[in-house]
Each structure stands twice: as C-alpha cells, then as structure tokens.
N, CA, C, O and CB atoms as a CASP TS submission, in Angstrom:
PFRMAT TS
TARGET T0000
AUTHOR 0000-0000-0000
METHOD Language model
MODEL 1
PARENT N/A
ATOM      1  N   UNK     1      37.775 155.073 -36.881  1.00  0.00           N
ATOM      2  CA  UNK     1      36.994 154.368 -37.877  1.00  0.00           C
ATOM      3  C   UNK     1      36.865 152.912 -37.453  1.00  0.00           C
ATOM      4  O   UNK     1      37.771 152.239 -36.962  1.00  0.00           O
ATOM      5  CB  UNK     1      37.640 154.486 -39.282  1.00  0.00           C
ATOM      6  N   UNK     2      35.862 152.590 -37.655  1.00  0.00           N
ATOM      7  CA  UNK     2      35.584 150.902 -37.159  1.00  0.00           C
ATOM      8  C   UNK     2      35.982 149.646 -37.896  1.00  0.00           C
ATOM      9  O   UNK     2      36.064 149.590 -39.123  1.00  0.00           O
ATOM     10  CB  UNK     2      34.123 150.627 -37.073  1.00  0.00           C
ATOM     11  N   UNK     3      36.220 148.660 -37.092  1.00  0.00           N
ATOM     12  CA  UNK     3      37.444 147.677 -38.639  1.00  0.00           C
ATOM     13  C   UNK     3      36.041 147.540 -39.602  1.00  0.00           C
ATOM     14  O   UNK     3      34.847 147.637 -39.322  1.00  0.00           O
ATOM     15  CB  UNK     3      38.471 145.241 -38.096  1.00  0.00           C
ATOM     16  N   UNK     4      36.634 147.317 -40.633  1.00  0.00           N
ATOM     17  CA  UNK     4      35.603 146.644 -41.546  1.00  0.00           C
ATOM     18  C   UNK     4      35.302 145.168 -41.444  1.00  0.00           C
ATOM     19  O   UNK     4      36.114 144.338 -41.852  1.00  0.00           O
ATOM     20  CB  UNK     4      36.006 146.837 -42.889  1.00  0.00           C
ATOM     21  N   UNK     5      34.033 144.797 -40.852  1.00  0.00           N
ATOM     22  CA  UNK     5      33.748 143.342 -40.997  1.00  0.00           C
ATOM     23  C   UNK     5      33.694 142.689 -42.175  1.00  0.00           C
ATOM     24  O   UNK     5      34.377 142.991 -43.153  1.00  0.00           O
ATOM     25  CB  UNK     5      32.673 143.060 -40.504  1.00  0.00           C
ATOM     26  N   UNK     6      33.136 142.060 -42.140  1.00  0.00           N
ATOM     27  CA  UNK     6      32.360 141.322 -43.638  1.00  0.00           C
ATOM     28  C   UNK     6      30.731 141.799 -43.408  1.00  0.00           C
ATOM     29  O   UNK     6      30.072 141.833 -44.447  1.00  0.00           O
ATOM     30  CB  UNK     6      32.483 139.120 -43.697  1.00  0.00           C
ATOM     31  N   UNK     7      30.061 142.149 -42.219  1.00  0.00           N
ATOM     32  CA  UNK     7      28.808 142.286 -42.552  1.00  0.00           C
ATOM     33  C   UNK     7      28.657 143.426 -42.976  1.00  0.00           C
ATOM     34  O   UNK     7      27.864 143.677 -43.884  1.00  0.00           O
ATOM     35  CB  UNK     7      27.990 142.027 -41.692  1.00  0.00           C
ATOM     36  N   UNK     8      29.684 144.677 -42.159  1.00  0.00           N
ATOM     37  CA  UNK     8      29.726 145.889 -43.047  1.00  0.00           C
ATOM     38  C   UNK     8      29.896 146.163 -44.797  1.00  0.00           C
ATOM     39  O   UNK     8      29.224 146.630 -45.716  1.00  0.00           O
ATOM     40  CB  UNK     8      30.752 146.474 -42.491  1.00  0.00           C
ATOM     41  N   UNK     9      31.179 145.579 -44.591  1.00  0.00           N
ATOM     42  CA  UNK     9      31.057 145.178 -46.399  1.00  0.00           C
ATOM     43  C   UNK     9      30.163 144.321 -47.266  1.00  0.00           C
ATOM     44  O   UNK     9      30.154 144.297 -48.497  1.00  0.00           O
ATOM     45  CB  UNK     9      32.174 144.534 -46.810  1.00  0.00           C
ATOM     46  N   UNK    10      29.220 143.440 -46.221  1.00  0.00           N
ATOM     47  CA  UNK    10      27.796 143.699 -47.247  1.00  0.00           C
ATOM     48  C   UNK    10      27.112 144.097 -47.463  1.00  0.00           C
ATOM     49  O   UNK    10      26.376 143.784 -48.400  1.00  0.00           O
ATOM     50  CB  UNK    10      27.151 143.401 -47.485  1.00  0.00           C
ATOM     51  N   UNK    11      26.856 145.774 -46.095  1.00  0.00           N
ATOM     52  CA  UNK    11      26.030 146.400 -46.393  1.00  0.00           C
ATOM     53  C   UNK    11      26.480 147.460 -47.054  1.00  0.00           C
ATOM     54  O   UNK    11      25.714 148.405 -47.243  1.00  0.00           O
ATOM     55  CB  UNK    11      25.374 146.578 -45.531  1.00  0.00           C
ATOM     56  N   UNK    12      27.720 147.493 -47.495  1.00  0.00           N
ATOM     57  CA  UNK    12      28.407 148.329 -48.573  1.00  0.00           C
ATOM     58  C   UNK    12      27.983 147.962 -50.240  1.00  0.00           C
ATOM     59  O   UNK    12      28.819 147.722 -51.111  1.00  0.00           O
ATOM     60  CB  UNK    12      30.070 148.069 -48.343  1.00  0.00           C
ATOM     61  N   UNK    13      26.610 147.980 -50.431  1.00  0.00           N
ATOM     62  CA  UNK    13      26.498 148.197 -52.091  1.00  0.00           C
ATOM     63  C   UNK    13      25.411 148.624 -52.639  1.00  0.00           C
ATOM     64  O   UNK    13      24.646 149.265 -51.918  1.00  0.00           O
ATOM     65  CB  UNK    13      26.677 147.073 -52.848  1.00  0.00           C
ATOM     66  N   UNK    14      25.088 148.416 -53.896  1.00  0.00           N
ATOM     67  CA  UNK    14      24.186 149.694 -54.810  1.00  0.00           C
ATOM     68  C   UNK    14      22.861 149.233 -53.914  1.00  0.00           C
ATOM     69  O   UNK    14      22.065 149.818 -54.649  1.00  0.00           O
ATOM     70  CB  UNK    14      23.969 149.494 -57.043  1.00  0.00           C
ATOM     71  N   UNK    15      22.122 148.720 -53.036  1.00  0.00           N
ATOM     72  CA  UNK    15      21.113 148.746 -52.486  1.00  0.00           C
ATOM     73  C   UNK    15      21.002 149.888 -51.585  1.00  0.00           C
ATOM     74  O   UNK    15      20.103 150.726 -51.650  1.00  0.00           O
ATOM     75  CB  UNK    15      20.952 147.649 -51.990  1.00  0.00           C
ATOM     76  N   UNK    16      21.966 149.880 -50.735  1.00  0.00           N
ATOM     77  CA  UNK    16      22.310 150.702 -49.761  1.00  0.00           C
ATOM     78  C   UNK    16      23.004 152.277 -50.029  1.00  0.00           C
ATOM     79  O   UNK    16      23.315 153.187 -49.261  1.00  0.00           O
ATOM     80  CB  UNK    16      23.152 149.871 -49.046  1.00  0.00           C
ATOM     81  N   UNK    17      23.043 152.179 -50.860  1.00  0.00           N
ATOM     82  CA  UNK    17      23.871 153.422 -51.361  1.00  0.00           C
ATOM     83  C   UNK    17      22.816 154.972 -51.678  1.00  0.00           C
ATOM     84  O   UNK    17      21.845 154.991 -52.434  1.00  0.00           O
ATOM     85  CB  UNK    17      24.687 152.829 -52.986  1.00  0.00           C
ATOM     86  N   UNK    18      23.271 156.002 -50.981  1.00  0.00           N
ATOM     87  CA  UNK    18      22.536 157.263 -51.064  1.00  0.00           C
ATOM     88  C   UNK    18      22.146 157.891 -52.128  1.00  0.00           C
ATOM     89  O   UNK    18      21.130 158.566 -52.297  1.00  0.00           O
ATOM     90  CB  UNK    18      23.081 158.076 -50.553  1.00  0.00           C
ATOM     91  N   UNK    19      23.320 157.547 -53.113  1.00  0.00           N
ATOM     92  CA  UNK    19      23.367 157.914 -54.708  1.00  0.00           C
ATOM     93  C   UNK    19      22.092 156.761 -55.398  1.00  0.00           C
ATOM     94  O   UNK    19      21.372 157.123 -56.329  1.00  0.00           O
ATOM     95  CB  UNK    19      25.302 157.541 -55.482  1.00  0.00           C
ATOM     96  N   UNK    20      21.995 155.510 -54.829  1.00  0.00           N
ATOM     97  CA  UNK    20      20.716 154.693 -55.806  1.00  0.00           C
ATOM     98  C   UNK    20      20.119 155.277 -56.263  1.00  0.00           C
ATOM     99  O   UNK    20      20.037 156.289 -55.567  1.00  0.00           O
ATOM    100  CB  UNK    20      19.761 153.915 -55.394  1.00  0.00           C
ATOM    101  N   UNK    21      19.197 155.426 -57.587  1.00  0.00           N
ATOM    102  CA  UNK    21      17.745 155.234 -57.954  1.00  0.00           C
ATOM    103  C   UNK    21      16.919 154.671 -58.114  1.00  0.00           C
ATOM    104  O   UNK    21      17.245 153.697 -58.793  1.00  0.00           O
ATOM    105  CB  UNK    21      17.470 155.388 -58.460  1.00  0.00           C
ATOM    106  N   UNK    22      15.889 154.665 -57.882  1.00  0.00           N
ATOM    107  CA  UNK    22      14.851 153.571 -58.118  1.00  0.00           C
ATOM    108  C   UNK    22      14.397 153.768 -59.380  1.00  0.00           C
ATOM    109  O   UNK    22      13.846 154.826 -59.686  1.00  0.00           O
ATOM    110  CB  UNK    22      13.676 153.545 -57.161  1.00  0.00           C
ATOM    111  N   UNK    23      14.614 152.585 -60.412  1.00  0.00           N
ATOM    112  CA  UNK    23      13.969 152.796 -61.564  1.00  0.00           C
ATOM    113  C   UNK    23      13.278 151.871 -61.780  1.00  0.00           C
ATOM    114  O   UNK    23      13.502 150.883 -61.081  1.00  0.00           O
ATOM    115  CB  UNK    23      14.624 153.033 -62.533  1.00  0.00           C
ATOM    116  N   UNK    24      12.114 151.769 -62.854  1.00  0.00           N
ATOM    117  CA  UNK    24      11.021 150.299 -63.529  1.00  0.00           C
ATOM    118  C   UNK    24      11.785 150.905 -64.405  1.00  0.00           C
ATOM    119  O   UNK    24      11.180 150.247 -65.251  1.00  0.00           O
ATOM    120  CB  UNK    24       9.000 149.995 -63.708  1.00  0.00           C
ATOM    121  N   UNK    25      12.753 151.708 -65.213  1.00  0.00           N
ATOM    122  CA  UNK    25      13.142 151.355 -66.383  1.00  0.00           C
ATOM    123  C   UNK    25      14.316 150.332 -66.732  1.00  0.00           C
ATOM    124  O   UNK    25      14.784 150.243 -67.866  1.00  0.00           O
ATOM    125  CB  UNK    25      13.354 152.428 -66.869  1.00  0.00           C
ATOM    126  N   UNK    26      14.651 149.737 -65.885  1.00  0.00           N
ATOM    127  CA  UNK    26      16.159 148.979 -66.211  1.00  0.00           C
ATOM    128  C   UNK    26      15.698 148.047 -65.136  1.00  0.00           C
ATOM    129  O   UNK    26      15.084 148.191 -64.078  1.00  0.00           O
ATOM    130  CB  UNK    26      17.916 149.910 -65.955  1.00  0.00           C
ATOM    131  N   UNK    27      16.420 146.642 -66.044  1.00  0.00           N
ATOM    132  CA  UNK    27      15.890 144.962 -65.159  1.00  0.00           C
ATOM    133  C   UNK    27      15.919 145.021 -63.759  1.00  0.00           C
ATOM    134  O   UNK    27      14.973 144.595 -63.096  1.00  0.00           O
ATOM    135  CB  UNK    27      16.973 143.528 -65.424  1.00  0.00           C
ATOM    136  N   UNK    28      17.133 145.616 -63.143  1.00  0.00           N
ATOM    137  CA  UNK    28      17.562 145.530 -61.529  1.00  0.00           C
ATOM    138  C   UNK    28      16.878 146.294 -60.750  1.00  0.00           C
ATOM    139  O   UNK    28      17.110 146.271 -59.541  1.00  0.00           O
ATOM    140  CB  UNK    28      18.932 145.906 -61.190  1.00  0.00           C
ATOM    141  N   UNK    29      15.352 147.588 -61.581  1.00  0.00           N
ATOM    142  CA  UNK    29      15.492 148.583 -60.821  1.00  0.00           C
ATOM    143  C   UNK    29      15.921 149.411 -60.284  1.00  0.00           C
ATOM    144  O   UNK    29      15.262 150.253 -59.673  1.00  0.00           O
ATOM    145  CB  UNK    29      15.395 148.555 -60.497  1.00  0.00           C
ATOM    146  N   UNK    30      17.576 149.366 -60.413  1.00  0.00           N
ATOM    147  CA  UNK    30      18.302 150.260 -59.579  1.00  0.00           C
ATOM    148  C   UNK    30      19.227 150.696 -60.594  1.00  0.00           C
ATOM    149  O   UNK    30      19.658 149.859 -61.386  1.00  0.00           O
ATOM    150  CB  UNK    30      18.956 149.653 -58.259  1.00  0.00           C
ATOM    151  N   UNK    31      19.621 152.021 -60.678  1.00  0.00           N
ATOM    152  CA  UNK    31      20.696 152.622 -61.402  1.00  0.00           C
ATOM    153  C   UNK    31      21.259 153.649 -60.275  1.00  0.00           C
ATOM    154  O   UNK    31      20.714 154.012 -59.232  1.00  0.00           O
ATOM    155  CB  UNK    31      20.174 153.351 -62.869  1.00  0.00           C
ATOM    156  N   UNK    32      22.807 154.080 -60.937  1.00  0.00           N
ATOM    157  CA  UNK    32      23.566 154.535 -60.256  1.00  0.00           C
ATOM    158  C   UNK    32      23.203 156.248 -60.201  1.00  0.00           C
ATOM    159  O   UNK    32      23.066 156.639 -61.361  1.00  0.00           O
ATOM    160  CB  UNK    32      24.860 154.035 -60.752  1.00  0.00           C
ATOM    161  N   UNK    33      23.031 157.236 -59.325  1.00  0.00           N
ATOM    162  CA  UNK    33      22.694 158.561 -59.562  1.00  0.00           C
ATOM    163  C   UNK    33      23.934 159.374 -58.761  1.00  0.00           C
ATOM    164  O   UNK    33      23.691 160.434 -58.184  1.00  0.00           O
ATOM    165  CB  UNK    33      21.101 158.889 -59.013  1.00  0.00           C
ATOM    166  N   UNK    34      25.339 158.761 -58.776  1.00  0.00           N
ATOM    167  CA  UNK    34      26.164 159.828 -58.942  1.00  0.00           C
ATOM    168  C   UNK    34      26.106 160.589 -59.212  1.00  0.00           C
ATOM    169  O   UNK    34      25.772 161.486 -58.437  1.00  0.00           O
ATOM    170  CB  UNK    34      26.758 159.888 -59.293  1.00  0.00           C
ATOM    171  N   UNK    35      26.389 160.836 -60.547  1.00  0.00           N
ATOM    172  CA  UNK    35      26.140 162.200 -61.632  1.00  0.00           C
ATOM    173  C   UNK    35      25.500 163.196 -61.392  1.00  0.00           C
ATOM    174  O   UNK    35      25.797 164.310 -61.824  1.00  0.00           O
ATOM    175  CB  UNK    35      25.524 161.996 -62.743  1.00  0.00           C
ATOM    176  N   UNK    36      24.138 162.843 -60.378  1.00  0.00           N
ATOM    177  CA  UNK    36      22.609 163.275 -60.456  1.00  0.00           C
ATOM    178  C   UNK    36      23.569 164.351 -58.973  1.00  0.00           C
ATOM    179  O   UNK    36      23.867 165.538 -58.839  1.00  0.00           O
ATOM    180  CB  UNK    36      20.798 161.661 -60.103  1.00  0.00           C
ATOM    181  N   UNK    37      23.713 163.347 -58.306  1.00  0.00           N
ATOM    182  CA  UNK    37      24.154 163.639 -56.422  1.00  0.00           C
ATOM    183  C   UNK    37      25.604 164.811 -56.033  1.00  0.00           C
ATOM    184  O   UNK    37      26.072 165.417 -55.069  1.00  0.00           O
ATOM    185  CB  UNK    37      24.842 161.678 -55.618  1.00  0.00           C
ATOM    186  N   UNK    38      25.903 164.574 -57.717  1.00  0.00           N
ATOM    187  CA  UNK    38      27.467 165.472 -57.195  1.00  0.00           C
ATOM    188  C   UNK    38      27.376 166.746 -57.872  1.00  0.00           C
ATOM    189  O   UNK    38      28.309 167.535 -58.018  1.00  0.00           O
ATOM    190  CB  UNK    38      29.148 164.703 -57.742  1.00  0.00           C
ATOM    191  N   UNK    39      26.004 166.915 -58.339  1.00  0.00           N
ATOM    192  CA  UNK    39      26.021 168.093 -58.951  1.00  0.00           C
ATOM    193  C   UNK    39      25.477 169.028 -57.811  1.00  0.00           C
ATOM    194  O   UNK    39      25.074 168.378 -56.846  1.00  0.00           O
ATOM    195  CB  UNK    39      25.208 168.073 -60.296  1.00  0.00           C
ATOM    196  N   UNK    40      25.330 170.804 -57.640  1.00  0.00           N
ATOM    197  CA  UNK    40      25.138 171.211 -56.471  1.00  0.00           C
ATOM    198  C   UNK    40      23.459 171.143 -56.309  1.00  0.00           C
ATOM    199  O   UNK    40      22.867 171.275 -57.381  1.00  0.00           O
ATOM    200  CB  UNK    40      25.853 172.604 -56.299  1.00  0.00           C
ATOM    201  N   UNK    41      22.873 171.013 -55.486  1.00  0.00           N
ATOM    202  CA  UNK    41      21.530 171.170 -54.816  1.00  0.00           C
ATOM    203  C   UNK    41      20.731 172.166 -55.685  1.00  0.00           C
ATOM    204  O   UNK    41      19.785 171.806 -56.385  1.00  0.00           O
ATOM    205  CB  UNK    41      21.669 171.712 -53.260  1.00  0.00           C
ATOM    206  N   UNK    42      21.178 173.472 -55.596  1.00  0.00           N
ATOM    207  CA  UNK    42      20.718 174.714 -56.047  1.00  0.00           C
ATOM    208  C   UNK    42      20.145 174.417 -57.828  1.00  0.00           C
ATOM    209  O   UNK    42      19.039 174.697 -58.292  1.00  0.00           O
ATOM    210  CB  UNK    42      22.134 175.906 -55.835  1.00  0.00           C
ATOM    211  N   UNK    43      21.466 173.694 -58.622  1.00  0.00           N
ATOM    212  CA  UNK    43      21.348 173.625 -59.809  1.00  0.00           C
ATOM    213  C   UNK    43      21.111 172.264 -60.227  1.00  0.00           C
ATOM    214  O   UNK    43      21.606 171.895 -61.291  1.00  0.00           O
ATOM    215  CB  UNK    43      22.333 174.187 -60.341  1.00  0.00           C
ATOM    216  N   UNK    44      20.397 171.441 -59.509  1.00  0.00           N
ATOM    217  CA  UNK    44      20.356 169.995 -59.813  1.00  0.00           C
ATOM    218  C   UNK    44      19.651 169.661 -60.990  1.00  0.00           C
ATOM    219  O   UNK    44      18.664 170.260 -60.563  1.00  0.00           O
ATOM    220  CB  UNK    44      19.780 169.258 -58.764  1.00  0.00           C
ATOM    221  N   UNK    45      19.341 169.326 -61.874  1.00  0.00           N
ATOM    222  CA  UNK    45      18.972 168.494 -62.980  1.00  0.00           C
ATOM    223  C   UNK    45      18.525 167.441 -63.008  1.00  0.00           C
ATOM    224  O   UNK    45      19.265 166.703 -62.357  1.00  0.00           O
ATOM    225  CB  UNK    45      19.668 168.309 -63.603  1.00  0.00           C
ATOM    226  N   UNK    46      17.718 166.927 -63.398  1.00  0.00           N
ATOM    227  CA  UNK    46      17.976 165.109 -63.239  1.00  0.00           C
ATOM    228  C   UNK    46      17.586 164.955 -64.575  1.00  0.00           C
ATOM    229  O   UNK    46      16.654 165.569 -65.094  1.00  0.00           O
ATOM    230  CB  UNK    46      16.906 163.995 -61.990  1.00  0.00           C
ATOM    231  N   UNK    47      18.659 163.719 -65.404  1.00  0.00           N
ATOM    232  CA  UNK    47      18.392 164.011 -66.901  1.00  0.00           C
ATOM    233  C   UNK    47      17.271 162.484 -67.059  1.00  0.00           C
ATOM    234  O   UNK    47      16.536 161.962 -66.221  1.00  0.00           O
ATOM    235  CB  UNK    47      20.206 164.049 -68.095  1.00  0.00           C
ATOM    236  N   UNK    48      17.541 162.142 -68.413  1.00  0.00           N
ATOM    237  CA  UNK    48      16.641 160.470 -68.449  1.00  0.00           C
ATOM    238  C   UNK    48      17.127 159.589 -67.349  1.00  0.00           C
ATOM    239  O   UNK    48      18.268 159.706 -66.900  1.00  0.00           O
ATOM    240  CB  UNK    48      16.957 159.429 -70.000  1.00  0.00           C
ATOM    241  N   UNK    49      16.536 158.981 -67.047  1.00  0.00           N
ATOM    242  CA  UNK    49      16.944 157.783 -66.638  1.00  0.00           C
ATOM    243  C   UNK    49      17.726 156.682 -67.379  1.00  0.00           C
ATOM    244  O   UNK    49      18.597 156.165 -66.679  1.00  0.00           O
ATOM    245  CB  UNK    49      15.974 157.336 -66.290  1.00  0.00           C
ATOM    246  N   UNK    50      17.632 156.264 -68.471  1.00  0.00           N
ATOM    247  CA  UNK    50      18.574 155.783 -69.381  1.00  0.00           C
ATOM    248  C   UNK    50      19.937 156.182 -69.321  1.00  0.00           C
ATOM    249  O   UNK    50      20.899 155.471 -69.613  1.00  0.00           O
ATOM    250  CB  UNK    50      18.176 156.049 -70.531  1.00  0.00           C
ATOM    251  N   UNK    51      19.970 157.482 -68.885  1.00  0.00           N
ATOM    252  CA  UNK    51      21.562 158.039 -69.262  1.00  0.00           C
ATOM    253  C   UNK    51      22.677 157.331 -67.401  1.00  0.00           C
ATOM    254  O   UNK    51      23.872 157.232 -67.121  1.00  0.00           O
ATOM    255  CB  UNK    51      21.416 160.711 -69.464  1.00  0.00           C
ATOM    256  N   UNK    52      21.721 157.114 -66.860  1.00  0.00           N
ATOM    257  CA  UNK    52      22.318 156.578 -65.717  1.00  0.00           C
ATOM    258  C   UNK    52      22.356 155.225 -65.794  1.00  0.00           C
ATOM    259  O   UNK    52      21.397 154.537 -66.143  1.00  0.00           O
ATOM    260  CB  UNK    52      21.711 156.952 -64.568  1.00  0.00           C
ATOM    261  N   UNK    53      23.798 154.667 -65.372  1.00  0.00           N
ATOM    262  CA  UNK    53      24.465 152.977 -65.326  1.00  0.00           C
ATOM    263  C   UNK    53      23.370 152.405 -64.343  1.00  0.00           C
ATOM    264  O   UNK    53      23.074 152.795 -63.214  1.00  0.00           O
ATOM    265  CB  UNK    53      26.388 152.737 -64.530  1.00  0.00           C
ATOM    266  N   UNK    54      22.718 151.098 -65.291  1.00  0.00           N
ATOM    267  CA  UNK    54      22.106 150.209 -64.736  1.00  0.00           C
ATOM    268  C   UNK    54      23.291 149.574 -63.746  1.00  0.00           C
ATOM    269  O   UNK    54      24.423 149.301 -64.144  1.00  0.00           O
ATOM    270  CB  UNK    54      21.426 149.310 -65.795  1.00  0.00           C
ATOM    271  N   UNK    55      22.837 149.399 -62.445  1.00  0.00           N
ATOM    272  CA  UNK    55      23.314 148.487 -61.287  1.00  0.00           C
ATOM    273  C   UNK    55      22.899 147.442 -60.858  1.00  0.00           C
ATOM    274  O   UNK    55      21.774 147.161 -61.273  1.00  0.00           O
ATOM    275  CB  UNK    55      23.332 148.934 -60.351  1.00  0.00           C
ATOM    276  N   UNK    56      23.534 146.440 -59.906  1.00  0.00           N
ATOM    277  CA  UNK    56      23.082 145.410 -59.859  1.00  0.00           C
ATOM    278  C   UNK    56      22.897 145.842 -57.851  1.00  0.00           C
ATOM    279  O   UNK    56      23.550 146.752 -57.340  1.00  0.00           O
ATOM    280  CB  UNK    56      24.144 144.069 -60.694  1.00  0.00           C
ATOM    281  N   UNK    57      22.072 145.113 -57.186  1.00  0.00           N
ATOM    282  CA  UNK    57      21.774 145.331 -55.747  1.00  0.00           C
ATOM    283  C   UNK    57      23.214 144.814 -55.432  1.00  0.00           C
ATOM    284  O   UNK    57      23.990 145.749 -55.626  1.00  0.00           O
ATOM    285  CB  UNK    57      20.352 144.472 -55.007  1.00  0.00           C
ATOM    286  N   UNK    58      23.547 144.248 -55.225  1.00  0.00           N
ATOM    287  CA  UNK    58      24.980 143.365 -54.561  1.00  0.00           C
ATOM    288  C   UNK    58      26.315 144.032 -55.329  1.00  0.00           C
ATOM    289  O   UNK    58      27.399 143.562 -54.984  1.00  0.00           O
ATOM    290  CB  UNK    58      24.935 141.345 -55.013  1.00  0.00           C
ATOM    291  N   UNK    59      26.319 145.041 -56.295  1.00  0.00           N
ATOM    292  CA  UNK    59      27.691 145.452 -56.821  1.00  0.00           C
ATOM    293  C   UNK    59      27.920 146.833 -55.203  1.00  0.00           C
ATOM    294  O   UNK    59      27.246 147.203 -54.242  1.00  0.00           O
ATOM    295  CB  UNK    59      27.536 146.302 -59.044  1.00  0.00           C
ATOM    296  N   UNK    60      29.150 147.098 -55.745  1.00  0.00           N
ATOM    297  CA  UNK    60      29.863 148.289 -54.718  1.00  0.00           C
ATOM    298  C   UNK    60      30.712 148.978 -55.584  1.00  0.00           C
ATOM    299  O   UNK    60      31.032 148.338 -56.586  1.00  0.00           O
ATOM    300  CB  UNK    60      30.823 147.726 -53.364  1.00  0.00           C
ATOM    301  N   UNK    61      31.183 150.144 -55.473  1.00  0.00           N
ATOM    302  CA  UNK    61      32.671 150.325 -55.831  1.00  0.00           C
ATOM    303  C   UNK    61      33.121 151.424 -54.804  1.00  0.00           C
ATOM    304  O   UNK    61      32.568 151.439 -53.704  1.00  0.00           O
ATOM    305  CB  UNK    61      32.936 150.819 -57.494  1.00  0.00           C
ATOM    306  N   UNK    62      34.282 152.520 -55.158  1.00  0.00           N
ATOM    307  CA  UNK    62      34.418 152.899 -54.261  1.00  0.00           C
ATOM    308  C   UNK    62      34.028 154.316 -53.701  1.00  0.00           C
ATOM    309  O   UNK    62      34.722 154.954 -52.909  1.00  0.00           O
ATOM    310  CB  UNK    62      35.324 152.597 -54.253  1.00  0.00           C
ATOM    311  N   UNK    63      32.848 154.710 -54.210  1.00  0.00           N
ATOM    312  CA  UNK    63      31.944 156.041 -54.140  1.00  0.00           C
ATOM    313  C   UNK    63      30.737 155.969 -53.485  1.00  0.00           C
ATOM    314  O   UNK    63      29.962 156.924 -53.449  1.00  0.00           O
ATOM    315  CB  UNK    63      31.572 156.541 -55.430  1.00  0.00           C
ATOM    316  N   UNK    64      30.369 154.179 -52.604  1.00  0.00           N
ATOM    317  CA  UNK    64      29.293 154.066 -51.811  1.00  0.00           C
ATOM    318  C   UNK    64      29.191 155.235 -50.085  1.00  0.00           C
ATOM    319  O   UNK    64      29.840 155.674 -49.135  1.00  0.00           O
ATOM    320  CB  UNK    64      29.390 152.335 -51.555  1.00  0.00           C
ATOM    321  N   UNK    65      28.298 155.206 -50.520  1.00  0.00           N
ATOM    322  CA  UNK    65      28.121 156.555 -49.447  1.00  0.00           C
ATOM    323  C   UNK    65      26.709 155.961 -48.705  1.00  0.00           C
ATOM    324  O   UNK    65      25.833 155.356 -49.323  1.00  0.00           O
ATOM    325  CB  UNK    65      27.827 158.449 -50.410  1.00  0.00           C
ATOM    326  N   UNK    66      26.683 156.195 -47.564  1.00  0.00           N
ATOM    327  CA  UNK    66      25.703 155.450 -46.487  1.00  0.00           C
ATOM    328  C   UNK    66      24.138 156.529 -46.560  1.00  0.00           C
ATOM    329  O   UNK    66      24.061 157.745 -46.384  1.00  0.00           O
ATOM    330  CB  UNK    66      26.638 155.469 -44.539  1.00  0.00           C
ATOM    331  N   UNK    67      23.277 155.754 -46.814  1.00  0.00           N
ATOM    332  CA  UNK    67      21.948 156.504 -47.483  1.00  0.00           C
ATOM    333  C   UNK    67      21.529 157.073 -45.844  1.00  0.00           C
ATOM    334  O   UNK    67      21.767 156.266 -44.945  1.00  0.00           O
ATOM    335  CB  UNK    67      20.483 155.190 -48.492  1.00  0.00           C
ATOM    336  N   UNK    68      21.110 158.001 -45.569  1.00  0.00           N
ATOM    337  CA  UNK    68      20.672 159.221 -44.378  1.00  0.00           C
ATOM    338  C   UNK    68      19.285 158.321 -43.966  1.00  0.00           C
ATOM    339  O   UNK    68      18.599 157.840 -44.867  1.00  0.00           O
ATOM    340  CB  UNK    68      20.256 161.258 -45.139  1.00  0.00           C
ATOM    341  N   UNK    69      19.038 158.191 -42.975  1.00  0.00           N
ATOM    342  CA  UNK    69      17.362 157.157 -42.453  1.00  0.00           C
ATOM    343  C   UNK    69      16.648 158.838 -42.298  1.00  0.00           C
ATOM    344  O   UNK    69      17.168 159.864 -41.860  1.00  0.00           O
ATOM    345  CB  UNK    69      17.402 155.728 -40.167  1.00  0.00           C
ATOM    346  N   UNK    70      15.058 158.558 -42.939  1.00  0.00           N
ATOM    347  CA  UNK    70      14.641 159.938 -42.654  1.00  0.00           C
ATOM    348  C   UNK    70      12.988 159.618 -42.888  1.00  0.00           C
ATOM    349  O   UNK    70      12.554 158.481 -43.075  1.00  0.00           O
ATOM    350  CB  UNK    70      15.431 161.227 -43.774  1.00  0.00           C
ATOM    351  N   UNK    71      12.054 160.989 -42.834  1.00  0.00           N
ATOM    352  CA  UNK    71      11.160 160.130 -42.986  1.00  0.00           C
ATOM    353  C   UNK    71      10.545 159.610 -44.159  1.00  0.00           C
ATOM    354  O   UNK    71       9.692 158.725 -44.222  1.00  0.00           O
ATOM    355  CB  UNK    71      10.443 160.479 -42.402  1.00  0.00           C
ATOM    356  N   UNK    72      11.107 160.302 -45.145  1.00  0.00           N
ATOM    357  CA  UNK    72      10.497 159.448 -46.558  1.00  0.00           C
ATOM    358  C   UNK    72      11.148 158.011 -46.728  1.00  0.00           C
ATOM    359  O   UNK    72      10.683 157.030 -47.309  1.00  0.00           O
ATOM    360  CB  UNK    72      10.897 160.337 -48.105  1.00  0.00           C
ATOM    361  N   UNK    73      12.127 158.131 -46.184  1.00  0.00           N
ATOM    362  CA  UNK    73      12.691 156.331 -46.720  1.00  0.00           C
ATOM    363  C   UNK    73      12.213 155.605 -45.960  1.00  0.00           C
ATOM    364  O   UNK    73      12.219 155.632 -44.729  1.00  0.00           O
ATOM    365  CB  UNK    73      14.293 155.801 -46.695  1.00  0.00           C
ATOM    366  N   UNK    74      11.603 154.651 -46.924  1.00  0.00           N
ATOM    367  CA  UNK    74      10.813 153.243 -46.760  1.00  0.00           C
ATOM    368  C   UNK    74      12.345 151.791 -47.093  1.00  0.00           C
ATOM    369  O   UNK    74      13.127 151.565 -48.017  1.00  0.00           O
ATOM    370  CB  UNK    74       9.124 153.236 -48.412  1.00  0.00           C
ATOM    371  N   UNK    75      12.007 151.052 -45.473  1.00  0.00           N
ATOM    372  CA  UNK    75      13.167 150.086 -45.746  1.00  0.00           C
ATOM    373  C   UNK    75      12.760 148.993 -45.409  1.00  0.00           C
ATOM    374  O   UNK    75      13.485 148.004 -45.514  1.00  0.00           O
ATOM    375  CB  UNK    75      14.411 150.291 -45.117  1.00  0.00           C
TER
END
C-alpha cells in the first residue's frame, strides 16, 4: 500500500468518491449514495433523493472508495 501523502488525502473526499451523487436538489449538489451502492446490483433501488445525507465536496470519512474512470464519467 502506498504511504499516504497529503495530496492523496485530498483526493480522498465526497467529490471523488464512487458512492457520490449528483444532485440540483441539495445546496452542495452532492449527497452521499452509500445506502444506494451497498445494496446488491440485481435488487438496487434508488429511493428520493432527500433521503440521502447532503455532503459537502471537501468532507471524507472512512467509507471513501476511489470512483472507477470509464466512459460515462465526465471529469
């Protein structure tokens, strides 16, 4: 595993994170879609958007997971 810098740990947060959503419903745009991500593929759901924690771009905690580069993501 590679040391952790400081630039790594800034690219450690809710911007970067695989779980994000993009929302226009909440100020930051971004809410957290854990909930959404840990449920299985087969039976996924996605409920309101409201029901998911507004985030801030610069928060982290410790469930950030590194978003996959592919061709729908725009960066």
């Amino acid at each position: 595993m590679p040391p952790m810098t400081l630039e790594r740990i800034a690219v450690q947060c809710c911007k970067s994170c695989a779980h994000v959503l993009n929302s226009d419903s909440s100020e930051t745009h971004l809410r957290c879609g854990l909930g959404y991500y840990i449920q299985p593929p087969l039976t996924r759901k996605q409920g309101r958007m409201d029901s998911y924690p507004v985030v801030e771009a610069h928060e982290r905690c410790g469930r950030w997971r590194e978003s996959l580069k592919g061709v729908l993501k725009r960066d």
